[in-house]
C-alpha positions as CSV (number, residue, x, y, z in Angstrom):
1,X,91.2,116.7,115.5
2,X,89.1,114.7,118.2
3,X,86.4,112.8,117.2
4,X,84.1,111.3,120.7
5,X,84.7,107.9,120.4
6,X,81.6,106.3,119.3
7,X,79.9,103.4,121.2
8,X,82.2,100.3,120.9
9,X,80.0,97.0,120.3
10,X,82.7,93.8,120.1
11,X,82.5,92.4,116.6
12,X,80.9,95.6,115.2
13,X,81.1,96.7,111.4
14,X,82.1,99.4,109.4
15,X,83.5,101.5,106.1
16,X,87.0,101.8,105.4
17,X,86.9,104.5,103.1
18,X,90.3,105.4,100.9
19,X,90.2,109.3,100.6
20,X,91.4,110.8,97.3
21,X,89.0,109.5,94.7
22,X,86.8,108.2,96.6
23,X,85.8,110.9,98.7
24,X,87.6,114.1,97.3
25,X,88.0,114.7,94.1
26,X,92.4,113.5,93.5
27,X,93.7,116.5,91.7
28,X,97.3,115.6,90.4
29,X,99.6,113.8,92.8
30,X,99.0,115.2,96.2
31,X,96.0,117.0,97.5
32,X,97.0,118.6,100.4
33,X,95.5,122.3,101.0
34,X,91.9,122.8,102.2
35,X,91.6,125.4,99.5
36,X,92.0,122.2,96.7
37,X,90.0,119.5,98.8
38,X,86.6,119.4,97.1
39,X,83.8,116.7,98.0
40,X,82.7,114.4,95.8
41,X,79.2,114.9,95.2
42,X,77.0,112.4,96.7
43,X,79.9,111.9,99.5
44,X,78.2,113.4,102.3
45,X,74.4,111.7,101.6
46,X,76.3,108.6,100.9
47,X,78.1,108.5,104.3
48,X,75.1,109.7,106.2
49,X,73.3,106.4,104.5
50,X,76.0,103.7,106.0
51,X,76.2,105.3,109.2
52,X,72.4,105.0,109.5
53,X,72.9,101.4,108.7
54,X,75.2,101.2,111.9
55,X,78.4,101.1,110.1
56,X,81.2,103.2,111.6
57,X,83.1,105.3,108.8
58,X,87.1,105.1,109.0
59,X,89.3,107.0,106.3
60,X,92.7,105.2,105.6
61,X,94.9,107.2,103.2
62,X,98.6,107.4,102.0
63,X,99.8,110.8,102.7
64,X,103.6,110.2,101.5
65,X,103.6,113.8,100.2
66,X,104.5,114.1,104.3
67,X,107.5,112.1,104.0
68,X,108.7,113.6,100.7
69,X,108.8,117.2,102.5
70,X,106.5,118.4,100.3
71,X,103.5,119.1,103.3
72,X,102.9,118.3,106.8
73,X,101.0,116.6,108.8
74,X,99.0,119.8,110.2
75,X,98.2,120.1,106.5
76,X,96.5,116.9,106.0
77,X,94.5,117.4,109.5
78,X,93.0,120.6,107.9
79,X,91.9,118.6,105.2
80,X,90.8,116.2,107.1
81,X,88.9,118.7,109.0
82,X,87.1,120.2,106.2
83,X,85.7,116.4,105.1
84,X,84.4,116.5,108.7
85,X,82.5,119.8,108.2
86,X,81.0,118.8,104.6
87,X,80.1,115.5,106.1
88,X,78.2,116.7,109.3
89,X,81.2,115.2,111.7
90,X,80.0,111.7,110.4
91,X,83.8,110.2,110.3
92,X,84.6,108.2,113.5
93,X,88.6,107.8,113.0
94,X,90.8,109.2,110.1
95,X,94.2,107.2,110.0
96,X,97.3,108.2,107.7
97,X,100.5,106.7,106.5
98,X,103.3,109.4,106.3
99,X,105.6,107.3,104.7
100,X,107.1,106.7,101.2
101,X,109.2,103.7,100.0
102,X,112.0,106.3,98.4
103,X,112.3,107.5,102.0
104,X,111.4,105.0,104.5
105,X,109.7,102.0,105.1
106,X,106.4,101.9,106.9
107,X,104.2,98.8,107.6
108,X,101.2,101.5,107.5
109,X,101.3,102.7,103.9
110,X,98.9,100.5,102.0
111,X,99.0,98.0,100.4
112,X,100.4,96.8,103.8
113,X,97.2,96.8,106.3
114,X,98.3,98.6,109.5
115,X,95.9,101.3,108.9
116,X,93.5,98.8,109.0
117,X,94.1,96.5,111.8
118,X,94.7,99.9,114.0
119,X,91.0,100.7,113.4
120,X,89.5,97.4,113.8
121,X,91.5,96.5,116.9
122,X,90.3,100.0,118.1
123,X,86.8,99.5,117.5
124,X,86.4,95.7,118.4
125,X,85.3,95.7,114.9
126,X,84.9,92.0,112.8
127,X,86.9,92.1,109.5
128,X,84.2,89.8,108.4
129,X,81.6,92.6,108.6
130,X,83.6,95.2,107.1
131,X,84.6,96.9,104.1
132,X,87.3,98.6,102.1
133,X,86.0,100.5,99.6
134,X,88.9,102.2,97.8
135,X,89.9,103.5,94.0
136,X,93.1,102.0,93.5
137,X,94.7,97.9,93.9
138,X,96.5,98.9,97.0
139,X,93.5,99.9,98.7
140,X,91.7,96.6,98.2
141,X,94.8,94.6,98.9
142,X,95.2,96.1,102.2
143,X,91.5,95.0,102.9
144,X,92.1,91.7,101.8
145,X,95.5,91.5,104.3
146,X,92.9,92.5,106.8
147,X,90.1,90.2,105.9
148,X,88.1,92.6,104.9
149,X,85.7,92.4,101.8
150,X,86.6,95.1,99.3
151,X,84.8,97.4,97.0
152,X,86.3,99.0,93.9
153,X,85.1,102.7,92.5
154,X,86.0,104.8,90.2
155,X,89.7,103.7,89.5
156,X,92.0,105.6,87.1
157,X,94.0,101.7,87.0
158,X,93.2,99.1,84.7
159,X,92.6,96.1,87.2
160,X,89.7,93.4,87.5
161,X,87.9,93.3,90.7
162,X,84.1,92.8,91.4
163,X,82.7,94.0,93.2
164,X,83.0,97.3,91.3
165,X,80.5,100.7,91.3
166,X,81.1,104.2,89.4
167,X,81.2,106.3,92.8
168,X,81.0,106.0,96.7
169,X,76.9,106.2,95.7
170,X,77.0,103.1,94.0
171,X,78.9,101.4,96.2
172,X,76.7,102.2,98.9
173,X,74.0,100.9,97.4
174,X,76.1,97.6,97.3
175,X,77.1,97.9,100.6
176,X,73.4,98.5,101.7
177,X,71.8,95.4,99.9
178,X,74.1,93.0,100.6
């Protein structure tokens, strides 16, 4: 999929946004055809909101289904693509980690923060002014790798971390008044 580069302003800030749970409903272990991706409600408005605050919006996700054979590539793309469409083409850069430890090794694969670094090194963005906003400890672990502040929503683990919302909703809100 191409996305037009947006404008690149050195020490810029955005969203990275984890993808199942956060902003399509995680149905099982892998969610991997278009026909089973649904939107979270409240994703598209919430997205619209940050990028109107001049954040650029970045999706990191593990996608070891890829190297497990059990889908491809192509497949996630078309997911991918239909997040794009319900969100109004609002996304700026989608990165994915193929791997799986029982397979390979891959420095991508969160909680290692390849994803990340890829999209701020891309950007010119400053961790400082950034966010990871994922459902899951990996997710904010591979923001803190990268210096970026994280945001917790919505996790099915039992962890502490502040700070901490019920949806991407309320952590926009967060992200927005702080």
């Amino acid at each position: 999929m191409n996305n037009p580069t947006p404008a690149v302003v050195a020490g810029g800030q955005a969203i990275f946004l984890d993808r199942d749970g956060v902003l399509n409903h995680e149905m099982g272990d892998y969610v991997w055809r278009p026909a089973d991706f649904v939107v979270i409600d409240g994703v598209p408005e919430s997205l619209a909101r940050l990028k109107a605050a001049g954040y650029l919006l970045i999706v990191v996700t593990n996608q070891a289904g890829i190297a497990k054979g059990l889908y491809t590539a192509a497949d996630v793309q078309a997911c991918h693509a239909k997040l794009q469409e319900a969100c109004g083409g609002l996304i700026d850069a989608f990165y994915f980690a193929p791997g799986h430890p029982s397979v390979s090794e891959s420095l991508m694969r969160k909680p290692d923060s390849l994803m990340l670094e890829k999209g701020l090194a891309r950007f010119h963005l400053d961790p400082a002014r950034c966010w990871m906003v994922g459902d899951r400890s990996r997710d904010l672990e591979a923001g803190a790798r990268a210096g970026v502040r994280g945001l917790c929503i919505g996790s099915t683990e039992t962890f502490d971390y502040e700070p901490r919302a019920a949806d991407l909703r309320g952590a926009t809100d967060i992200i927005l008044e702080s």
